[in-house]
C-alpha atoms as one frame of an Amber mdcrd trajectory, in Angstrom:
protein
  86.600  87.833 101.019  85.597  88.120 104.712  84.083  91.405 106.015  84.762
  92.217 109.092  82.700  94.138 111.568  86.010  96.075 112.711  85.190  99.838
 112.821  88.704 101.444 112.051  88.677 105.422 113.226  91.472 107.930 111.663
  92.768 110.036 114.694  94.332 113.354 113.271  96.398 116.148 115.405  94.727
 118.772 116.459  96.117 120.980 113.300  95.265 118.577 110.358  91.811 117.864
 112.136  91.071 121.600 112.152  92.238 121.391 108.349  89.785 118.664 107.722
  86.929 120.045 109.380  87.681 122.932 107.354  87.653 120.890 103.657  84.593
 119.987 104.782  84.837 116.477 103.361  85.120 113.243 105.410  87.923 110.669
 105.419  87.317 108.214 102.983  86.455 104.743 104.560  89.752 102.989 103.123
  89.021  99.873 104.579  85.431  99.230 103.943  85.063  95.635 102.888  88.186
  94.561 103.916  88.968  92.199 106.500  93.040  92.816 106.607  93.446  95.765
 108.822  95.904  98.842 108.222  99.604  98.282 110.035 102.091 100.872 111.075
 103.560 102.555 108.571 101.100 102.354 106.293 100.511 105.705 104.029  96.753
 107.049 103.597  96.572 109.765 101.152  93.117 112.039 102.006  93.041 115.248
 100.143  95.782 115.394  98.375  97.949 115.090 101.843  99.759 111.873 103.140
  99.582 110.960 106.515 101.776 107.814 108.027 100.276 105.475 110.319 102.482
 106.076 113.749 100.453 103.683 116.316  97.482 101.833 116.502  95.267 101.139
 119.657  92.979  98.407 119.932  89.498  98.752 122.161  86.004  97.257 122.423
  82.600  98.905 122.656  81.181  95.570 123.885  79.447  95.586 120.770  82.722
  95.752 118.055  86.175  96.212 118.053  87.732  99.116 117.202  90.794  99.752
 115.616  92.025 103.664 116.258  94.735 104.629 113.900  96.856 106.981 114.814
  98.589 109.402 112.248 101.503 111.518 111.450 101.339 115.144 110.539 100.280
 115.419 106.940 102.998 115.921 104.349 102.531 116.924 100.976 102.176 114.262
  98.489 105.352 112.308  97.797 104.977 113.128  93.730 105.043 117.101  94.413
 107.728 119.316  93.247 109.197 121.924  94.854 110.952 124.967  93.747
């Protein structure tokens, strides 16, 4: 496997960022040794919420790319029961 030097950032709305600040635990780093990047659509469960990947935006720091992810609302977990 290839490893990439592509540094992939989560960007959350304003709400669910608040809520992760709150957890106070980080995104895991889902695509750490990886060299296939994340597409749209993609699911990402982080704390027992999902989140759907809506868009992604490429950039350059002119030292790495970057790969900014951006994500749905979160929605409870697609195995949870309600009522």
């Amino acid at each position: 496997m290839i490893e990439s030097n592509l540094q992939i950032d989560l960007v959350f709305t304003p709400e669910d960022q608040a809520w992760i600040r709150r957890s106070g635990q980080p995104a895991p780093a889902f695509w750490k040794g990886h060299s296939v990047p994340p597409v749209v659509g993609d699911v990402l469960r982080i704390h027992g919420r999902q989140f759907v990947i809506r868009a992604r935006v490429w950039d350059h720091d002119d030292v790495h790319p970057h790969l900014r992810l951006f994500l749905s609302d979160a929605q409870a977990q697609s195995d949870t029961t309600f009522g």
